[in-house]
N, C-alpha and C positions, 0 to 999 in steps of 0.2 A: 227931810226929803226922802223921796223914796228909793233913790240910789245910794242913799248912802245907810239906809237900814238892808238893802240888801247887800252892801260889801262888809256892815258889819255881820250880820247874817253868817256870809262868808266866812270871812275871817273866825267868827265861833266856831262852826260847823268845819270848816279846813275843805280840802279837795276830795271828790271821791274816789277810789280805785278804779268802780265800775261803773260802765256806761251802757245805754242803754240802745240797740241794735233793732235794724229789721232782720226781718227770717233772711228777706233779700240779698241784703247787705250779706250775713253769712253765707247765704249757698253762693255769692257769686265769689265768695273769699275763697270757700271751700271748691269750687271747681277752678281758679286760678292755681292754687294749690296742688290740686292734682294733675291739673295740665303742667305746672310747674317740674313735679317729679314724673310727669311720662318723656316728660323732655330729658330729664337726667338721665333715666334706663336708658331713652333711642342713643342717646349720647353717648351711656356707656359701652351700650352693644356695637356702635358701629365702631369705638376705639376700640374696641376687645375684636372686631371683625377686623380694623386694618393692623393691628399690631399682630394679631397671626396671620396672616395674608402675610405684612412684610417677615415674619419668622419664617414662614414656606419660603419664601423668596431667597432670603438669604441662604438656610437649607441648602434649596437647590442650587445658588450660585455658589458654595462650598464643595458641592459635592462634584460639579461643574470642573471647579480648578483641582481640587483634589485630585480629578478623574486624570484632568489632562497635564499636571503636572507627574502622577504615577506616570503616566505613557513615555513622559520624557525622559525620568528618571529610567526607566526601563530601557530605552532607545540608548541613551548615556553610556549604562552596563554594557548593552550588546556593541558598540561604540569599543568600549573599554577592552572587552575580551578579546574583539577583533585584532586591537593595535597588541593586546598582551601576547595574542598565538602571533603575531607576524612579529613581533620582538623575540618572543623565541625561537622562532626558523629562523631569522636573517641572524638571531647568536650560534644558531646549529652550523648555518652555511659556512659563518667567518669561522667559527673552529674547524671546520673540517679544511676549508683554506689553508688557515693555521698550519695542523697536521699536515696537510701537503707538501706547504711550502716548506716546511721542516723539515719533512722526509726526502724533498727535491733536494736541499740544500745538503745534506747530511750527504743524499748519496753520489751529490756531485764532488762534495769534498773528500767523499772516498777516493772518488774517482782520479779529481787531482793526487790525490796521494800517490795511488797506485802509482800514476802515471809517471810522478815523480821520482817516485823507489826506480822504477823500471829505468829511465833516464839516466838516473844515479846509477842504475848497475851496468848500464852501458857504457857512459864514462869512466868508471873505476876500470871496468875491462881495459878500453881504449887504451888508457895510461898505465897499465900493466905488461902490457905487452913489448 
């Protein structure tokens, strides 16, 4: 039969690597192909457009808080300096207080002294006489 002279055929001859194509056939492989990779580039470039897009973006939202936390940090200091000058006046005031109250107290206990020598010299008189 003549199906089975051609699978013996076959079977001698084995399969072939190459096949035989129209021109068609390739140029419409070869422009699927190319449109294949112009797809790849668009694809590439508009990731390579938004991932620096979002790089600016972030950038700017760093430089954003950076900015406005400096400000605060600044605000802080001058915060800080303010309460350190009025900690050191109200330490000026209370020692000068201090002092005061010291030299009050000193020159009243003079005072009683005196007072009391002088008392004492009046009684000793008294009871001398």
């Amino acid at each position: 039969s003549k199906q089975a002279k051609e699978a013996g055929l076959i079977t001698q001859l084995g399969y072939a690597d190459e096949i035989l194509v129209t021109r068609a056939f390739l140029d419409e492989k070869q422009a699927v192909l190319l449109d294949l990779e112009r797809q790849v580039e668009e694809l590439t470039s508009r990731i390579d457009f938004q991932l620096r897009h979002r790089d600016g973006l972030h950038k700017e939202k760093m430089a954003e808080m950076q900015e406005k936390y400096s400000e605060e940090i600044e605000t802080e200091r001058r915060k800080f300096e303010v309460l350190r000058e009025e900690k050191a006046e109200t330490e000026m005031e209370y020692e000068e207080n201090i002092k005061n109250l010291e030299e009050t107290h000193a020159k009243q206990t003079q005072e009683l002294e005196e007072s009391f020598q002088q008392k004492m010299l009046v009684e000793v008189q008294r009871y001398q006489k």
